[in-house]
VOVEXGU-728423 format. One record per residue (C-alpha): residue number from 0; residue in three letters; x, y, z. Coordinates in pm, 1 decimal. Each point is the difference from the previous one (the first is absolute). Last residue first. Layout:
N
ATOM  pos  code        c1        c2        c3
ATOM  NUM   Ala         X         Y         Z
...
END
This chain:
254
ATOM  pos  code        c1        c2        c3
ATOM  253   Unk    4612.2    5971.4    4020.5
ATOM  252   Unk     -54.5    -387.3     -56.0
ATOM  251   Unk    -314.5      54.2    -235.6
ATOM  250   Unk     -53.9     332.0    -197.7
ATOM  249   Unk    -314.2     130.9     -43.2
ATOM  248   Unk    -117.0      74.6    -338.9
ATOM  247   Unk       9.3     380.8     -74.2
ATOM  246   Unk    -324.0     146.7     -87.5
ATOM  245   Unk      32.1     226.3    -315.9
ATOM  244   Unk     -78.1     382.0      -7.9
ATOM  243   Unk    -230.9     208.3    -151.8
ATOM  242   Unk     -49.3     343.1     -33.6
ATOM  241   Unk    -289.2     129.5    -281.9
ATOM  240   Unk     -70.0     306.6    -169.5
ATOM  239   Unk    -321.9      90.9    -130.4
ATOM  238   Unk     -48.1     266.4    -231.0
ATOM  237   Unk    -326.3     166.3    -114.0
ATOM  236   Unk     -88.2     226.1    -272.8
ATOM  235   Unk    -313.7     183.1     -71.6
ATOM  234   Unk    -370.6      40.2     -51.0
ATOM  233   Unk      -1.4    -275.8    -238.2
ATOM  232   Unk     105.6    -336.9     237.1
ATOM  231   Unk    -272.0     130.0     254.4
ATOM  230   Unk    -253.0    -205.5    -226.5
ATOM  229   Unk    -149.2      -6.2    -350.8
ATOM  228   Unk     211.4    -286.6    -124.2
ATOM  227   Unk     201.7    -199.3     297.7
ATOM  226   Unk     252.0     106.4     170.3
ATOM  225   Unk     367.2     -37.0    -206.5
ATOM  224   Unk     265.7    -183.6     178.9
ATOM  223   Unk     356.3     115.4      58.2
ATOM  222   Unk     206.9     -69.6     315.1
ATOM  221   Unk     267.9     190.8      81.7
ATOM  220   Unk     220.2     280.4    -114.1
ATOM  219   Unk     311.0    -203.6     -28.9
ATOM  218   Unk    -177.3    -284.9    -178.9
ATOM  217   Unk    -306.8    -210.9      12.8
ATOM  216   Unk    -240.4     -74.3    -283.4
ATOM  215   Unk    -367.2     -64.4     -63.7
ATOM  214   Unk     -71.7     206.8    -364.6
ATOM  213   Unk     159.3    -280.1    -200.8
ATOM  212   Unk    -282.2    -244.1     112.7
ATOM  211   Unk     101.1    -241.7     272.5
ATOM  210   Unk     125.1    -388.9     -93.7
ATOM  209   Unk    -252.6    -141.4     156.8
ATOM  208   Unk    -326.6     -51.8      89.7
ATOM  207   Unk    -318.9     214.6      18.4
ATOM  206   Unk      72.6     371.9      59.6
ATOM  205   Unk    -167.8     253.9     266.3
ATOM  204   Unk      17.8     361.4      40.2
ATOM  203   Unk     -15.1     256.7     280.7
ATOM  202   Unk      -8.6     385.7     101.8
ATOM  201   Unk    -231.9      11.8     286.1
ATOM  200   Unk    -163.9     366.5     117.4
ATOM  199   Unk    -249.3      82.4    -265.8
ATOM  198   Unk    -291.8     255.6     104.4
ATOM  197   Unk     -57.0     119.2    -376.6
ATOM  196   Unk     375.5     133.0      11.6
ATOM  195   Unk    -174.7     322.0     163.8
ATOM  194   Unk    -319.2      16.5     193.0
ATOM  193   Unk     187.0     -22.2     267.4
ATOM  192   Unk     385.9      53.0      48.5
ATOM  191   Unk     121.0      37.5     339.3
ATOM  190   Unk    -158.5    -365.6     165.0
ATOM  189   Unk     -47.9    -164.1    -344.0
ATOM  188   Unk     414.6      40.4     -99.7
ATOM  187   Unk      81.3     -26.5     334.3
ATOM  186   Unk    -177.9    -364.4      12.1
ATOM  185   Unk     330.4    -148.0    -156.7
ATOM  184   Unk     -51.4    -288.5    -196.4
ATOM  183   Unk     268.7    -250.5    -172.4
ATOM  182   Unk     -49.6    -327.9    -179.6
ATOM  181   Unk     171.5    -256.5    -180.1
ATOM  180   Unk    -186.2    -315.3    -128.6
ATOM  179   Unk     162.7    -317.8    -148.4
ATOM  178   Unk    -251.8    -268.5    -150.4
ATOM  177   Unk      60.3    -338.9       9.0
ATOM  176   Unk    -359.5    -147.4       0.9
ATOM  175   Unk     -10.5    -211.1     292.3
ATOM  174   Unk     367.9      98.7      93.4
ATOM  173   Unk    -170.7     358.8      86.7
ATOM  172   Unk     334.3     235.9      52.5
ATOM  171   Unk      20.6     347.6     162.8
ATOM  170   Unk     213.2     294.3      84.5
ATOM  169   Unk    -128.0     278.4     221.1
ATOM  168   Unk      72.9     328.0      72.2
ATOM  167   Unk    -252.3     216.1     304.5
ATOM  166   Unk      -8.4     309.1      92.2
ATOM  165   Unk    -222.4     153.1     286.9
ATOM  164   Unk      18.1     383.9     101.4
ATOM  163   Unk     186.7     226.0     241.7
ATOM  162   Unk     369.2      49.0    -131.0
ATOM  161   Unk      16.7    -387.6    -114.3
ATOM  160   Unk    -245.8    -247.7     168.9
ATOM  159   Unk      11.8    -328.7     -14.3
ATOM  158   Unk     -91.9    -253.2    -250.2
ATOM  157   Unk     210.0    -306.7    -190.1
ATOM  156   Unk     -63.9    -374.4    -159.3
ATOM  155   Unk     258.4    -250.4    -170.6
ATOM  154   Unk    -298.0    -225.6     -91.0
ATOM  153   Unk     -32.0    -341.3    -106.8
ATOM  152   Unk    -336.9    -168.6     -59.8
ATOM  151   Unk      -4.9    -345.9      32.6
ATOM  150   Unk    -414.6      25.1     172.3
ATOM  149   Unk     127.0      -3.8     364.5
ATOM  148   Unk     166.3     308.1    -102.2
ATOM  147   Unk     418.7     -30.9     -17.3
ATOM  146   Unk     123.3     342.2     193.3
ATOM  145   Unk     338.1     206.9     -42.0
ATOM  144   Unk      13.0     262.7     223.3
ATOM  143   Unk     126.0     350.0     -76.7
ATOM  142   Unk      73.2     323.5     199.5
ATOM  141   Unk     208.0     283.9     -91.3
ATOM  140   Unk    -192.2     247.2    -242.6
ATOM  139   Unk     151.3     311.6    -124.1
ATOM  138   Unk    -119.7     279.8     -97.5
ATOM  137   Unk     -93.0     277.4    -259.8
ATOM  136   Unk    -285.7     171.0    -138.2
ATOM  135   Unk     -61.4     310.0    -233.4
ATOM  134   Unk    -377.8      50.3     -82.8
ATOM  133   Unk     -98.2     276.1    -234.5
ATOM  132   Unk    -359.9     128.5     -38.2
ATOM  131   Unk    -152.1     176.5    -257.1
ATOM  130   Unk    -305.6     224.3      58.8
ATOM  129   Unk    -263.3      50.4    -303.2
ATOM  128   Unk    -298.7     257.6     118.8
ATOM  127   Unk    -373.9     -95.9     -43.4
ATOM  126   Unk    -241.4     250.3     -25.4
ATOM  125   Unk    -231.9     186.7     251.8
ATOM  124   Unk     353.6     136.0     157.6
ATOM  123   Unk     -33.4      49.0     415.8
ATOM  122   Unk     -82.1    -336.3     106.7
ATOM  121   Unk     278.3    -139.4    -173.7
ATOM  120   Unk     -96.0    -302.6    -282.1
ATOM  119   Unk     279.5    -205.8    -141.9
ATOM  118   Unk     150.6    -108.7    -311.2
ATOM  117   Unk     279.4    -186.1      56.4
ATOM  116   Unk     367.3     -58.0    -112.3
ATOM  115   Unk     284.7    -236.3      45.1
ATOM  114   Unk     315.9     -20.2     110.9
ATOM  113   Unk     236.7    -297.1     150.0
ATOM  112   Unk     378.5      19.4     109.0
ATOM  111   Unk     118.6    -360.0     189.5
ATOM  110   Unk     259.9    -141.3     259.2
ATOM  109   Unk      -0.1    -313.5     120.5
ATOM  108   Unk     338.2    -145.7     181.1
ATOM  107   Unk     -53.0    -379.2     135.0
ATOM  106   Unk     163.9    -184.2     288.2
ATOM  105   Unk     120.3    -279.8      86.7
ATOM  104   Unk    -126.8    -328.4    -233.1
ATOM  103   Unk     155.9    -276.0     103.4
ATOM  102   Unk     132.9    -218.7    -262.7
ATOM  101   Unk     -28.5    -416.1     -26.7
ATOM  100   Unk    -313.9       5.3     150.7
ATOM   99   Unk    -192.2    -177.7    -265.4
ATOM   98   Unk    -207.3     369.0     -53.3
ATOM   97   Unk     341.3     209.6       5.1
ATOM   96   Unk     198.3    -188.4    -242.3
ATOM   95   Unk    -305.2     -80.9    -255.3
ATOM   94   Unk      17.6     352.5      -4.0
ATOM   93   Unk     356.5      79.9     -32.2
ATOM   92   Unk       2.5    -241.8    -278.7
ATOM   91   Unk    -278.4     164.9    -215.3
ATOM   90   Unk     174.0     311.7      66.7
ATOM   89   Unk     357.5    -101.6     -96.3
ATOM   88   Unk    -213.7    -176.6    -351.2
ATOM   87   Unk      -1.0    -343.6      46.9
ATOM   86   Unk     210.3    -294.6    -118.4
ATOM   85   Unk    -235.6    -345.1      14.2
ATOM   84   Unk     160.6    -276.7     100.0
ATOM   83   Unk    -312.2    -145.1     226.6
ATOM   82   Unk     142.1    -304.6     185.8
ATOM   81   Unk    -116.6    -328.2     -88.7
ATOM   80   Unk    -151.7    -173.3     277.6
ATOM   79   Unk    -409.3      53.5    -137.7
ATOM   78   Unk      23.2    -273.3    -265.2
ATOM   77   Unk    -253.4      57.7    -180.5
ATOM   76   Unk    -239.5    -321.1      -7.4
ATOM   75   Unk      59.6    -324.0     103.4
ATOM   74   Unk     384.8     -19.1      80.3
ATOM   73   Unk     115.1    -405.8     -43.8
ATOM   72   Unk     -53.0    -316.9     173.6
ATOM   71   Unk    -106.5    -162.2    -273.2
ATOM   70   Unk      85.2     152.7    -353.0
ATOM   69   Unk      71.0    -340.7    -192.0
ATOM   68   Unk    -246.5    -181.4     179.0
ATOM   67   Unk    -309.7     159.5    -142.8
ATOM   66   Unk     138.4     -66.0    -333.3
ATOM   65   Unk      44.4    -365.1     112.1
ATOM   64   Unk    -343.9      27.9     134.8
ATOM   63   Unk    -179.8     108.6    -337.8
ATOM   62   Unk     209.4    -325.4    -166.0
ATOM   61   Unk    -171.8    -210.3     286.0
ATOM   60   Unk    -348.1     109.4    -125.1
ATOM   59   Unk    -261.1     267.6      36.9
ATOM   58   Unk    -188.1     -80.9    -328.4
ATOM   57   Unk     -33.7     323.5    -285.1
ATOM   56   Unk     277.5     -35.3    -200.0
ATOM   55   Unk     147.2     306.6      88.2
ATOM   54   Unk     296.1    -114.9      86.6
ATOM   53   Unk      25.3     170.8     384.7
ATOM   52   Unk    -350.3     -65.8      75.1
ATOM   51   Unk     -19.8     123.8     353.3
ATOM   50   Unk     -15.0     358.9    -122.3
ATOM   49   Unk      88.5     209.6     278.9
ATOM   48   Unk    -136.1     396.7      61.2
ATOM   47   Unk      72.4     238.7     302.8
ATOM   46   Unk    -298.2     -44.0     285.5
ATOM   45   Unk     219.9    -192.0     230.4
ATOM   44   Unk     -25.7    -250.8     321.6
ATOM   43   Unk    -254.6    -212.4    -153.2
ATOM   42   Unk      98.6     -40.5    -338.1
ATOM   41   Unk     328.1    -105.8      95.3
ATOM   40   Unk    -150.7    -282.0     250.5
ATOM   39   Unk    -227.6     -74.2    -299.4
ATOM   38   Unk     285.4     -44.5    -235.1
ATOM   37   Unk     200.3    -210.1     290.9
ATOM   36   Unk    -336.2    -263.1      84.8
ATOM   35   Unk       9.9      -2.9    -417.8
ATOM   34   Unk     335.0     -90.3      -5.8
ATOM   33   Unk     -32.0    -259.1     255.4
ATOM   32   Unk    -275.8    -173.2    -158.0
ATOM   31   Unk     140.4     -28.0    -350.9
ATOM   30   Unk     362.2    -138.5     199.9
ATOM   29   Unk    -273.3    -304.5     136.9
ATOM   28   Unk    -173.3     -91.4    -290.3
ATOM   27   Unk     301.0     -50.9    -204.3
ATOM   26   Unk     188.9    -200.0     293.6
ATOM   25   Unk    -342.4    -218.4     -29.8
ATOM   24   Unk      13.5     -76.9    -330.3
ATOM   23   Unk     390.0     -84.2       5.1
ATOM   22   Unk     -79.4    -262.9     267.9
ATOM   21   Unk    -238.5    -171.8    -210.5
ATOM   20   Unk    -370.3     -30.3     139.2
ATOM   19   Unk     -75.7    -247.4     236.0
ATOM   18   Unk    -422.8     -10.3     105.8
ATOM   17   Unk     -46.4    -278.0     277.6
ATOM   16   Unk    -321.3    -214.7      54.5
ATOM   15   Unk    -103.1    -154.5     332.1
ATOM   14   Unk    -250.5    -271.6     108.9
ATOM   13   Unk     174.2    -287.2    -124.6
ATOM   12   Unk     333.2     122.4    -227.2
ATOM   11   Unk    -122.1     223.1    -296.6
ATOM   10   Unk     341.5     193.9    -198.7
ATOM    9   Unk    -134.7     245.3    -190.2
ATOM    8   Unk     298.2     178.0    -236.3
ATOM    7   Unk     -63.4     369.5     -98.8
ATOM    6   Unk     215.4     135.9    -305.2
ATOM    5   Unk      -9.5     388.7     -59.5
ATOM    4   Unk    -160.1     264.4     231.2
ATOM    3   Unk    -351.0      10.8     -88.9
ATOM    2   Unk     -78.6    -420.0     -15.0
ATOM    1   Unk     138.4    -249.0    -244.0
ATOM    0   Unk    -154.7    -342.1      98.6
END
């Protein structure tokens, strides 16, 4: 009798019958079943794609193993332990520097010249008059901490008060979406200079992902970022410097 699996031999003694297929039958049957129980382990524990038919050929068969086989024990997926080699801009590295840690941000030097103009009502002219106001600002700011958000979000985060009101720089990075923010306010430009700059005290900007547009640089006279469109960025110009320094790793036996 030839049954599914290849040759079946019945051998009936009184009261009891045995099945014996060929040895070579059953080592067949019994590789097949392990690599499926190892496809649907695989299957299980990841949502990237695997084609258990290796050949093609449409049957899940020894050959499909052997091709299994042959990377076994290997990375699944990216392998996440290469190191990034990736040359950055001196910006870009100074501030991957300061959010990992590897660079303290010390201080900061702002400084920025802003005008703009209003029409305005007096209560002694029935028309409107134009005034134009000029804001000249400078400071310093000495006090950063470095956060991680419970959410992955980094932070190298500021705010105190320079010469009587709050200001604030921050730098910023969202791994979930890799976008780098920058952003500076100072609530001396509201406080002394309603209705003008159309009540705008932050000068900010974001970018998705790197390398940095041309217009996000550091040198000698700081760091450069444009704000974004229709903001503080086109009343004026602003200049942030930056002093950094590098923690020293502590020396053992001294």
């Amino acid at each position: 009798m030839r049954g599914f699996f290849g040759c079946m031999f019945f051998f009936a003694a009184p009261n009891i019958m045995y099945i014996v297929r060929p040895k070579l039958e059953l080592m067949r049957t019994f590789f097949t079943t392990i690599f499926l129980l190892i496809v649907g382990l695989v299957s299980a524990q990841t949502t990237q794609p695997w084609q258990p038919d290796a050949d093609g050929d449409g049957l899940i068969n020894a050959e499909d193993m052997l091709q299994f086989l042959t990377v076994f024990n290997t990375q699944w997926g990216p392998d996440m332990t290469v190191a990034c080699d990736y040359q950055g801009t001196e910006f870009e590295t100074l501030f991957a520097d300061l959010l990992n840690g590897n660079a303290q941000l010390d201080s900061l030097y702002f400084a920025f010249s802003i005008y703009d103009s209003a029409e305005v009502f007096l209560p002694e002219c029935p028309e409107p008059v134009t005034l134009f106001n000029l804001v000249e600002r400078s400071g310093t700011i000495t006090s950063f901490e470095r956060l991680t958000l419970p959410d992955g979000r980094m932070t190298v985060t500021s705010g105190e008060e320079v010469d009587g009101h709050y200001v604030f720089f921050d730098l910023r990075y969202n791994p979930e979406f890799a976008v780098y923010s920058i952003e500076f306010g100072d609530a001396a430009i509201v406080a002394e200079s309603a209705p003008f700059f159309d009540g705008l005290w932050h000068y900010a900007n974001d970018h998705i992902g790197l390398p940095f547009p041309s217009s996000w640089y550091l040198d000698d006279l700081g760091i450069h970022f444009p704000s974004y469109d229709g903001t503080l960025d086109e009343y004026g110009d602003f200049q942030f410097v930056p002093f950094w320094s590098v923690p020293v790793a502590s020396q053992t036996g001294e």
